[in-house]
C-alpha positions in Angstrom: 1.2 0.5 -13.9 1.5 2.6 -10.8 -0.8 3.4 -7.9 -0.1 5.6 -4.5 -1.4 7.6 -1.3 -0.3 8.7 2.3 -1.8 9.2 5.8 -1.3 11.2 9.1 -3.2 11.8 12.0 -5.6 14.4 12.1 -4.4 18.1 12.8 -3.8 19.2 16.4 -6.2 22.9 14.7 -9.2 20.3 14.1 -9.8 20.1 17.8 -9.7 24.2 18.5 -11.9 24.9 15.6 -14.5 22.1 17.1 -14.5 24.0 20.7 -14.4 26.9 18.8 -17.9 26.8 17.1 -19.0 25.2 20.0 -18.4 27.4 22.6 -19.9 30.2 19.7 -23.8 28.5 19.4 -23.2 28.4 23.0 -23.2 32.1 23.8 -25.6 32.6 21.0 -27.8 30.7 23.0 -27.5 32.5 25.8 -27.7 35.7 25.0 -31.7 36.1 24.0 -33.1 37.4 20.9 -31.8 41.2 21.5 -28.0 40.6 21.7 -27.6 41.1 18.0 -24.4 42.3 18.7 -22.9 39.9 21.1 -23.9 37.4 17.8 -22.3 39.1 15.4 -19.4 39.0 17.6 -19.4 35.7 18.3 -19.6 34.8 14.4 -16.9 37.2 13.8 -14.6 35.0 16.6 -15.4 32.3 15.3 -14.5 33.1 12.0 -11.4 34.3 13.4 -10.3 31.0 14.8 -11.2 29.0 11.6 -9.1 31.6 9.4 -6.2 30.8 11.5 -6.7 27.0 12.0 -6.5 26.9 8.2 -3.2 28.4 7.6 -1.7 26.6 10.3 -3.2 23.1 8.7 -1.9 25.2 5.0 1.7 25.9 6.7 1.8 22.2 8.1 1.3 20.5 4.5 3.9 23.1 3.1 6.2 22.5 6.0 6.0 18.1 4.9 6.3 18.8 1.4 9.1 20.7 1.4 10.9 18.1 3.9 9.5 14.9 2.1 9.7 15.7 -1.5 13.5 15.9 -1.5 13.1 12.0 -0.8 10.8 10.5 -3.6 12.6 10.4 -7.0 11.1 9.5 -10.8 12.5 5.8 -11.7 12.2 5.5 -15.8 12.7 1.6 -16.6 12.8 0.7 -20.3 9.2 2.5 -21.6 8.0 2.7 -17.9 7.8 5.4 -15.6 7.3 4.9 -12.2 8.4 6.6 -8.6 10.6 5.6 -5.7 11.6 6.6 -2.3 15.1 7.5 -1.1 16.0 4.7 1.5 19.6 6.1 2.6 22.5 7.6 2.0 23.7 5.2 0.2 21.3 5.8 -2.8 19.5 2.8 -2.0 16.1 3.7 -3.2 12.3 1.6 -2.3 10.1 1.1 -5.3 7.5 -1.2 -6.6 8.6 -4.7 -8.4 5.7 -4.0 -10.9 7.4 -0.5 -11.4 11.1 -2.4 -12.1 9.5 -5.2 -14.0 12.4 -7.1 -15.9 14.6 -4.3 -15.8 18.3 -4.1 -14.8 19.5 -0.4 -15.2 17.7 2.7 -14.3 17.3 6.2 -15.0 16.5 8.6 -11.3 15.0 12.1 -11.5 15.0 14.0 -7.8 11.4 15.2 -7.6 13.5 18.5 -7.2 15.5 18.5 -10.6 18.6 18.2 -11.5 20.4 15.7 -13.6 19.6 12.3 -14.3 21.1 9.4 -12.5 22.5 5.9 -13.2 20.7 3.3 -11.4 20.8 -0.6 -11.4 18.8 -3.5 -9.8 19.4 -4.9 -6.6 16.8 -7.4 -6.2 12.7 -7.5 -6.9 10.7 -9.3 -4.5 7.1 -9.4 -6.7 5.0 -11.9 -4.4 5.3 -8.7 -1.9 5.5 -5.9 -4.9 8.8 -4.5 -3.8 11.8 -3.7 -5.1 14.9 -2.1 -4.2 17.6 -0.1 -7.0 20.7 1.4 -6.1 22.1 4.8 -7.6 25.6 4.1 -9.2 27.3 7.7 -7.8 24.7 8.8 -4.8 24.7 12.3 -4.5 26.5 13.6 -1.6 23.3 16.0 -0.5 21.1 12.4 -0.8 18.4 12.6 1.6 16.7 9.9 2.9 13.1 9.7 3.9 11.9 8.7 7.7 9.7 5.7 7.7 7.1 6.0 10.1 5.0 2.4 11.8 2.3 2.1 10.0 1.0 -0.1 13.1 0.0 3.4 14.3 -2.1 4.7 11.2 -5.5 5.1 11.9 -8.6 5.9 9.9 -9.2 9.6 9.5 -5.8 10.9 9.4 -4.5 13.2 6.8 -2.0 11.5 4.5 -0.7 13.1 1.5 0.4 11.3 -1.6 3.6 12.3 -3.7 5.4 10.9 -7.2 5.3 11.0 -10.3 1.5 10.5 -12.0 1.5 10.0 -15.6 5.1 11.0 -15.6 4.2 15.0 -13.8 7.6 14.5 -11.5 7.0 16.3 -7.7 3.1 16.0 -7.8 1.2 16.1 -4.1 -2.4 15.0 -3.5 -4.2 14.5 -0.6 -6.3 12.2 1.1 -7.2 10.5 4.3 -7.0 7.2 5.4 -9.7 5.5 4.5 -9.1 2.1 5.7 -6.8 -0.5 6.9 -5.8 -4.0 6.9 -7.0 -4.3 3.5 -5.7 -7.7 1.8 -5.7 -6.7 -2.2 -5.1 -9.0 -5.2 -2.8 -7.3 -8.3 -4.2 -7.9 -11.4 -3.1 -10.9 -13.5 0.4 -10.2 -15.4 1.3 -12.4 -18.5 -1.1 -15.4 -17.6 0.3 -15.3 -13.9 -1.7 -14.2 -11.0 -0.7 -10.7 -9.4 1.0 -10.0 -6.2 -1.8 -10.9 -3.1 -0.7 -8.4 -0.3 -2.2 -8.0 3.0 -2.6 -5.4 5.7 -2.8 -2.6 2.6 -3.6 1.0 3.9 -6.5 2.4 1.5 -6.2 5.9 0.9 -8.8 8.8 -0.7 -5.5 10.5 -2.1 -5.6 10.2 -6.1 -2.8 7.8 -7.1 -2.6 7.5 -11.1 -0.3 5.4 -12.8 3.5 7.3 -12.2 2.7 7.2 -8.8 3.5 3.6 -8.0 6.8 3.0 -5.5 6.4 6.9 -4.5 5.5 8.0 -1.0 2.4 8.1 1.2 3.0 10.5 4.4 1.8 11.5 7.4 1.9 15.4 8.8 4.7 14.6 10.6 6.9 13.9 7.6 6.8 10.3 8.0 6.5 8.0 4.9 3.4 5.3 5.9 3.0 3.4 3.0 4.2 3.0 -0.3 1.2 3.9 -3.5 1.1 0.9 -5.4 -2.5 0.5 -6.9 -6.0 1.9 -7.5 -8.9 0.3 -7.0 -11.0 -0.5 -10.9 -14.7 -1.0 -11.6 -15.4 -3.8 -13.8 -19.0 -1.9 -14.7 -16.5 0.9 -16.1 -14.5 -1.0 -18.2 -11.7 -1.8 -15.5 -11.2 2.1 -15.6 -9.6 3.4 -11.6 -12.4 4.1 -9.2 -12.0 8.0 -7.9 -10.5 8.0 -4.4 -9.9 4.1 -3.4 -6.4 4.0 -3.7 -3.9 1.1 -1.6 -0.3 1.4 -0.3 2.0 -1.2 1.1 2.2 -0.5 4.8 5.7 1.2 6.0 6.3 -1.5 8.8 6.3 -4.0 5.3 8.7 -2.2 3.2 11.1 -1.8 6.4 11.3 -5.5 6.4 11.5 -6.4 3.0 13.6 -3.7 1.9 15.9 -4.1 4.8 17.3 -7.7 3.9 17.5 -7.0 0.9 20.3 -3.7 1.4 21.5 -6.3 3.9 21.2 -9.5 2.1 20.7 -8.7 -1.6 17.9 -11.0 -1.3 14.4 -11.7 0.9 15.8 -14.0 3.3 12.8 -14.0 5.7 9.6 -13.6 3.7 7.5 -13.8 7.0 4.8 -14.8 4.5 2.8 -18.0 4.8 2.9 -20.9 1.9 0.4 -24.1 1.5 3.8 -25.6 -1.0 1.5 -26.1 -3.9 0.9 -24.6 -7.7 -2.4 -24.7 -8.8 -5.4 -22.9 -11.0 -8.9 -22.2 -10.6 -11.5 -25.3 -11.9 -15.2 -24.2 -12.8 -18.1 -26.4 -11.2 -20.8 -28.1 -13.4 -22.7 -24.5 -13.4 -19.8 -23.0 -15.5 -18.5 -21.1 -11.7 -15.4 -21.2 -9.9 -15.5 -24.1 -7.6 -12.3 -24.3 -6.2 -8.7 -24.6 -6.8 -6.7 -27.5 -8.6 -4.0 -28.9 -7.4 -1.5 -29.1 -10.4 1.9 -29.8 -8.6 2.9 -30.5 -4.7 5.9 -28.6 -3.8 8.0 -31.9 -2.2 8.5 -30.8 1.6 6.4 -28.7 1.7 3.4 -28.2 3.7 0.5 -29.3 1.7 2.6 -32.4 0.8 3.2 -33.1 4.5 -0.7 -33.5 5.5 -1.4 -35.4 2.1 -2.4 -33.5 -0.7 -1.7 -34.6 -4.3 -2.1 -33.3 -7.8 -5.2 -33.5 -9.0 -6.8 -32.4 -5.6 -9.1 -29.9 -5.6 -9.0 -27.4 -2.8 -12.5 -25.7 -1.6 -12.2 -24.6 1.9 -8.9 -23.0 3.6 -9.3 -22.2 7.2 -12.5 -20.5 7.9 -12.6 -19.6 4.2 -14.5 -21.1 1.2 -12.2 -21.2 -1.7 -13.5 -20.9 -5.4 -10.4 -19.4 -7.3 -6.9 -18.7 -6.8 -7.2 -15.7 -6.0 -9.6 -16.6 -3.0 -6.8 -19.0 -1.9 -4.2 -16.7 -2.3 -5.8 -14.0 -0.1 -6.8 -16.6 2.6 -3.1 -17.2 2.8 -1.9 -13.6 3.2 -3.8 -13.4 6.4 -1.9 -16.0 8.0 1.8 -16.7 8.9 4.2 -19.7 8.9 3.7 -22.4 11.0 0.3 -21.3 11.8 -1.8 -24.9 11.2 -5.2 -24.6 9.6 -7.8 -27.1 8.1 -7.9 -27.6 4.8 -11.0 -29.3 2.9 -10.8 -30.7 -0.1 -11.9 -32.9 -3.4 -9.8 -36.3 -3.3 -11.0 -38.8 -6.1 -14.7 -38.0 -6.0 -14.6 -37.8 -1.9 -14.6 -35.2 0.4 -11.4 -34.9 2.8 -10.1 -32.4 5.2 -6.5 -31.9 6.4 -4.6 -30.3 9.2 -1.8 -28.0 7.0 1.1 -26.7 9.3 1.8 -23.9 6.8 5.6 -23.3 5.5 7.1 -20.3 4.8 7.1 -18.8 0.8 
């Protein structure tokens, strides 16, 4: 059920050590085949330099740890275990929906011990996998975690993942960034297609299940992302491909989590909607050949530009569409009121729509 992974920029020692062994094949070079000695010193150096560029890079990860880890708690719902991320002082904490589930009362382990806490819902926002619980009697030495923009993350950078996997409370791994801007599909949940979430930051870190709504950080101490899934191989047996691991972005979970300590609610999705339900229909070759529409949301935007039930969607934007999960992740890459083309199958004839798209 759970999934996680963080990311940081690369290490200020990474750039000594380079000009470090550099500037060592570079006397090497220059000293001709006698200077034996002026080698061995230059190896020596150079070792040097590397000994003490690793236990700065050692001192940095101990330094985040010991600042972060405070900040990411154990969230046990029902038979689930999950993790979460202190979001203030108030004992608001950030966690996954998937990790929630239909839950309304929580029990909260610090990553650092102590007692169990009293927790309940405040609201669950699965199209975006987020949720947000609130501690009934914060503690007064709460600590909140800094949320870094996740705009800034770049591939390559250090990120170190931390929660709760398969229920081992104040576990680290680490990673690097391995992409971004990755849109990723949730697996189906009781017959209902999973959350389809865009601009995902893929990680190397390990993220088993426990480490779902936990924390992905930078080397600055910043939280980046939020672990929610691991990628499966379908040649495996759906078992978790080693290292490809996806977080919600921290720029994401500022939003969403913000109206709702503000609101109680998501009040401004800022995601995009074609205002239709529908399922994916197999072609005459027994494939997925597009999506059917089974019921127009009145008002909304598909209905406007004169879609009906019965329709049968097979090209969204610059996209061709052959199940709902194709649709879904065409839509996650655009926003409300952006107007795209939509093709279609109307009554045996082709047609093709302009959609100004609504909001979900």
């Amino acid at each position: 059920m759970n999934r996680t992974r963080t990311p940081r920029s690369l290490p200020r020692i990474a750039v000594p050590l380079t000009a470090a062994l550099g500037a060592a094949a570079l006397l090497a070079g220059c000293s001709g085949s006698g200077s034996s000695s002026a080698e061995a010193d230059s190896t020596t150096q150079a070792a040097a330099v590397a000994r003490k560029d690793g236990a700065a890079l050692q001192e940095d990860y101990i330094e985040v740890i010991k600042d972060v880890l405070p900040s990411v708690v154990q969230i046990t719902a029902g038979d689930s275990l999950g993790s979460g991320v202190v979001y203030d002082d108030k004992g608001h904490i950030v966690t996954n929906a998937h990790v929630v589930g239909d839950t309304k009362a929580f029990k909260v382990t610090a990553a650092t011990g102590g007692k169990e806490l009293a927790a309940k819902l405040v609201s669950s926002y699965p199209e975006q996998d987020l949720a947000v619980i609130q501690l009934e009697n914060p503690p007064s030495n709460l600590k909140a975690a800094k949320l870094g923009d996740s705009s800034k993350v770049e591939v390559g950078q250090i990120v170190l993942a931390m929660g709760s996997p398969l229920g081992l409370s104040s576990s680290v791994t680490q990673g690097i960034v391995s992409a971004t801007g990755r849109t990723v599909s949730e697996p189906r949940t009781g017959g209902s297609p999973g959350a389809t979430i865009a601009n995902m930051v893929q990680t190397s870190a390990a993220i088993n299940p426990g480490n779902s709504g936990g924390a992905l950080v930078n080397l600055d101490g910043e939280v980046v992302g939020i672990p929610t899934l691991a990628a499966t191989d379908p040649e495996m047996g759906d078992s978790a491909a080693p290292g490809i691991g996806f977080a919600i972005p921290s720029s994401m979970v500022q939003t969403i989590a913000g109206q709702i300590v503000k609101d109680g609610e998501v009040t401004d999705s800022g995601r995009a909607a074609l205002g239709i339900s529908g399922r994916t229909v197999l072609g005459d070759d027994y494939k997925p050949a597009g999506v059917a529409v089974v019921e127009v949301e009145s008002g909304g935007a598909a209905a406007d530009a004169g879609l009906e039930a019965g329709d049968v969607i097979t090209r969204f934007a610059d996209e061709d569409i052959s199940t709902i999960t194709s649709l879904s992740e065409a839509l996650a890459a655009k926003k409300p009121g952006d107007k795209v083309s939509v093709t279609y199958d109307h009554d045996g004839s082709r047609e093709t729509a302009e959609v100004t798209l609504g909001e979900m």
